[in-house]
C-alpha positions in Angstrom: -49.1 -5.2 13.6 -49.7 -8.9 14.9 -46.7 -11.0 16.1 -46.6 -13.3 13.1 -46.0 -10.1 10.1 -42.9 -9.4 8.6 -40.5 -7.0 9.9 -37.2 -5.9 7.5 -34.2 -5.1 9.5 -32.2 -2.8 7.2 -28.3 -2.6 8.2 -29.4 -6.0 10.3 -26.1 -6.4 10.8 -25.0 -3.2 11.9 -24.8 -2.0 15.3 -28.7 -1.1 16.0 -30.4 -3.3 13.2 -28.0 -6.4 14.6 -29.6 -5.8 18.1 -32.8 -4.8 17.1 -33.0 -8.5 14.9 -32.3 -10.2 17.5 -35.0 -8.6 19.7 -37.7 -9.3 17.5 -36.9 -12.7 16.8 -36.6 -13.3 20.4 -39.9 -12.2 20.4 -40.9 -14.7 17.8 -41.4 -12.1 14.9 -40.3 -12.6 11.6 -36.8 -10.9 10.7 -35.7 -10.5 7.3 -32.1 -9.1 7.4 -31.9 -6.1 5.1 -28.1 -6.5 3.6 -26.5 -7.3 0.8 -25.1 -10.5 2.0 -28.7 -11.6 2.6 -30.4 -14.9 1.5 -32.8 -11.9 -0.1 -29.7 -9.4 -0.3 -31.1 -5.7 0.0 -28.2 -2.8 -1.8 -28.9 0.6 -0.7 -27.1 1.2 -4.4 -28.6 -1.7 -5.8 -32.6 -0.5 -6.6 -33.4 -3.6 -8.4 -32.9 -5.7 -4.8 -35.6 -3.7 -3.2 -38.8 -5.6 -4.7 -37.7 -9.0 -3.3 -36.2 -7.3 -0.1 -40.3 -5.4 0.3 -42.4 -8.4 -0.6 -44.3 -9.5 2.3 -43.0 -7.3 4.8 -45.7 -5.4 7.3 -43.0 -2.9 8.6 -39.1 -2.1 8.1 -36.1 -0.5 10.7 -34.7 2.1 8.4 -30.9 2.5 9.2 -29.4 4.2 6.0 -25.5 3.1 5.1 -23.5 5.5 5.4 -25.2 7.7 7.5 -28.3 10.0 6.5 -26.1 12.9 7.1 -24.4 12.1 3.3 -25.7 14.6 0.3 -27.8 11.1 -1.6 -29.7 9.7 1.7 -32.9 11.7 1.1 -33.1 10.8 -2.3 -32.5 6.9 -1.3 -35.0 7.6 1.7 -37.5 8.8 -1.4 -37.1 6.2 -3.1 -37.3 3.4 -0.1 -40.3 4.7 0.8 -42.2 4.9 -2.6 -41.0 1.1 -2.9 -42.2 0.5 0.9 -46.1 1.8 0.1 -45.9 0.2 -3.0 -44.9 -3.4 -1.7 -47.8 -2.7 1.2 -46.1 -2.0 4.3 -47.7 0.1 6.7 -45.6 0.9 9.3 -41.7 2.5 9.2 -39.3 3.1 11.7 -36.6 5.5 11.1 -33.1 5.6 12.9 -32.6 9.3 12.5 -29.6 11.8 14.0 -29.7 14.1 15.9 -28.6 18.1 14.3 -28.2 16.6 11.1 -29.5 18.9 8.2 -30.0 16.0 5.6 -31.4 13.7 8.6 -34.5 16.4 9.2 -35.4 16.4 5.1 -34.9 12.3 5.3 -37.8 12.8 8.6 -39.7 14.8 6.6 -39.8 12.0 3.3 -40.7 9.3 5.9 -43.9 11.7 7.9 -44.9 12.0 4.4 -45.1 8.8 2.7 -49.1 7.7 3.7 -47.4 4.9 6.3 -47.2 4.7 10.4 -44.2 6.1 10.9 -41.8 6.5 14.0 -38.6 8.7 14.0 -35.9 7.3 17.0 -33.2 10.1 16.5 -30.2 9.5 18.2 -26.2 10.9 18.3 -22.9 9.5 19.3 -23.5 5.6 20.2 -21.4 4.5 23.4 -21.2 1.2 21.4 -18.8 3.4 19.3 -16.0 2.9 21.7 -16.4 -0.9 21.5 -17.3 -2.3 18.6 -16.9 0.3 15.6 -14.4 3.3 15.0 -12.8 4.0 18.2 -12.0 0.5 19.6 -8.3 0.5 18.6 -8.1 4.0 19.9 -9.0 2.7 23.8 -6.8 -0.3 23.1 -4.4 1.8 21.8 -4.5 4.1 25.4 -5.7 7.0 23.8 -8.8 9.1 22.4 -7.4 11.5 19.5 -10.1 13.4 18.1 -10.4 17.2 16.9 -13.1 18.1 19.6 -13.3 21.1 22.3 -15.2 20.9 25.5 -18.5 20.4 24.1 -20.6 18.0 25.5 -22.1 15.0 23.9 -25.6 12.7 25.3 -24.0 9.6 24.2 -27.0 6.7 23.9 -26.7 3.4 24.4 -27.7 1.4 21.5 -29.4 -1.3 23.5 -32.0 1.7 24.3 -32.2 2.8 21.0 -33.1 -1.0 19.7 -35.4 -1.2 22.7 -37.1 1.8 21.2 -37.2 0.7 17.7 -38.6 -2.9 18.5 -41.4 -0.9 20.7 -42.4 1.2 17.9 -42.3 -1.8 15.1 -44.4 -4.2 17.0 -46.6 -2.2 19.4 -49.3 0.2 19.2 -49.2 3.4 20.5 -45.6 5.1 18.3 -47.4 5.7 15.1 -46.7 9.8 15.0 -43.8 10.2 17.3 -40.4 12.2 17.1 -38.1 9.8 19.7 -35.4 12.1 20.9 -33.1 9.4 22.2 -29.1 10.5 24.3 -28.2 8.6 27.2 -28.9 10.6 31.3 -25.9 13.1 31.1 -24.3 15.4 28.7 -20.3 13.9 28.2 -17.1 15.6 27.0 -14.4 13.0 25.9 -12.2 13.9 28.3 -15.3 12.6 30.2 -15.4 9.1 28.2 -11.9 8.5 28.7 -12.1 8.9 32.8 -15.4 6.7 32.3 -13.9 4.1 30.1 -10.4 4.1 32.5 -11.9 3.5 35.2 -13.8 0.6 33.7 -11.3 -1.0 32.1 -9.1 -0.5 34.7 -6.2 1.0 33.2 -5.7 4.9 31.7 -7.1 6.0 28.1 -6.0 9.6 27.7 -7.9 12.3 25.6 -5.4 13.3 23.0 -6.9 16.6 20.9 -5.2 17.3 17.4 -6.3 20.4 15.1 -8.9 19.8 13.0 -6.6 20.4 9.9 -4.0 17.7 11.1 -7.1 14.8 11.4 -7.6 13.8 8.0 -4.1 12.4 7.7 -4.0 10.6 11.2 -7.4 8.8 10.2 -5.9 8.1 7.0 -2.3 6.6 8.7 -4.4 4.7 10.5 -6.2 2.8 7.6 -9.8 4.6 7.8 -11.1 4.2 4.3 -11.5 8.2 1.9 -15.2 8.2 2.1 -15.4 7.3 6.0 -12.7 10.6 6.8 -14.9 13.2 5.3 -17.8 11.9 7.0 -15.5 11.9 10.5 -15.1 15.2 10.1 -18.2 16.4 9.2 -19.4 15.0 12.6 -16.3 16.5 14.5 -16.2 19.4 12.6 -20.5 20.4 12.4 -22.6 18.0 14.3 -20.2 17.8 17.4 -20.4 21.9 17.8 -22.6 21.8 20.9 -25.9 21.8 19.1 -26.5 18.6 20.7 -25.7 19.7 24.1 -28.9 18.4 25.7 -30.7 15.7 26.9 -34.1 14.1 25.2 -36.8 11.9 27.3 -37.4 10.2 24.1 -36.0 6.7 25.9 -38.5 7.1 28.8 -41.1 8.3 26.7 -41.5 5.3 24.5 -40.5 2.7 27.2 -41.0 4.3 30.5 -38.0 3.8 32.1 -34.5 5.9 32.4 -32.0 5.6 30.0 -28.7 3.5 30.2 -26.0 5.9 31.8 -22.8 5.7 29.9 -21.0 4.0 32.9 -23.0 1.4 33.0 -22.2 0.7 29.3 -18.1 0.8 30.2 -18.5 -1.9 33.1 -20.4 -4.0 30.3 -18.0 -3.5 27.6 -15.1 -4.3 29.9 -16.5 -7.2 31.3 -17.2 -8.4 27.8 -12.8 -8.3 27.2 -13.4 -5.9 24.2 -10.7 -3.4 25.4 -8.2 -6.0 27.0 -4.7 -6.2 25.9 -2.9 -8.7 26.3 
């Protein structure tokens, strides 16, 4: 790929494609943001937005809303990519997850589909705690989730836009399964001491049964379809099949991965968990 091609951003506005945007373009590539409030808006449910989304582009970040854990995503990953090699790009770069059934058949579609192809597959984002589902549960002083004591490799998703931007504009990715977690496996009893101690003041880890979550998240405001995906995770991803660490960070960029501590200093710095 040369400096001056195309690069779509799906989710550009999400918590990797945001950061992996404004990577390229700091680089001095051409972003398209892939979303449906878009100058050229792109509708994961919206087909007929793909064409204009597609033309011109040399190579595309593939983050799938919801999540490509959901029952449709390899049928919209089927169909992305058939629009991809039709439109002419040659190179895709999939944001994957890690123990995911219907993530593995979505890798599978994208190996498949006659293009360069990179898969960076990644788990529980530490930027979870800060800017998406569990920010008013640190504000609020406490973690409540339906987990045990099995541990997580939370990653950074500074590393895993690193990655991506790596594999979209250099040589050298086409091929290669990223296995992407952060330099030590964490409980959330774990996250809590990490996150206390960063923001300076106590976040306890508050476990509920599994049965009884569904109607705190829903108290709480979380939309229908967003529950049943939380508990899917909690329930089947978060079982301990995760519980151990990729190189898939050093690998593709040759140095460690960002430990989860250093991510709470950052957060806390940044005044995202103070109260007043």
């Amino acid at each position: 790929m040369t400096a001056n091609e195309l690069t779509l951003v799906l989710g550009g506005t999400g918590k990797t494609g945001r950061r992996v945007a404004e990577r390229l373009t700091a680089r001095g590539v051409p972003v398209r943001i892939g979303s449906r409030s878009a100058d050229i808006p792109f509708d994961w449910e919206d087909t007929a937005t793909w064409p204009a989304a597609l033309q011109g582009v040399a190579s595309v970040y593939v983050s799938y809303h919801p999540d490509l854990a959901v029952p449709e995503a390899p049928a919209a990953i089927q169909a992305l990519t058939e629009a991809a090699t039709a439109a002419g790009v040659r190179r895709l770069v999939l944001l994957s997850g890690r123990g995911e059934e219907m993530a593995q058949r979505c890798e599978q579609i994208v190996r498949e589909s006659g293009v360069e192809w990179t898969i960076v597959r990644a788990s529980w984002f530490d930027q979870n705690f800060s800017e998406g589902m569990m920010v008013d549960s640190v504000l609020g002083g406490a973690l409540v989730v339906p987990v045990g004591t099995a541990p997580e490799p939370f990653v950074d998703a500074d590393d895993i836009a690193d990655v991506a931007v790596a594999a979209l504009t250099e040589d050298g990715h086409h091929g290669r399964d990223y296995e992407l977690t952060g330099p030590r496996l964490l409980t959330f009893a774990d996250v809590a001491k990490e996150i206390s101690v960063a923001a300076g003041r106590d976040v306890r880890l508050i476990e509920v049964p599994v049965e009884a979550y569904p109607g705190i998240l829903a108290e709480a405001g979380v939309p229908d379809e967003f529950v049943g995906f939380l508990m899917y995770l909690f329930t089947e991803v978060m079982d301990g099949r995760n519980a151990h660490l990729g190189d898939g960070v050093r690998r593709a960029l040759g140095r460690g991965a960002r430990d989860f501590a250093e991510y709470a200093r950052t957060a806390a710095a940044s005044g995202v968990w103070h109260t007043p």
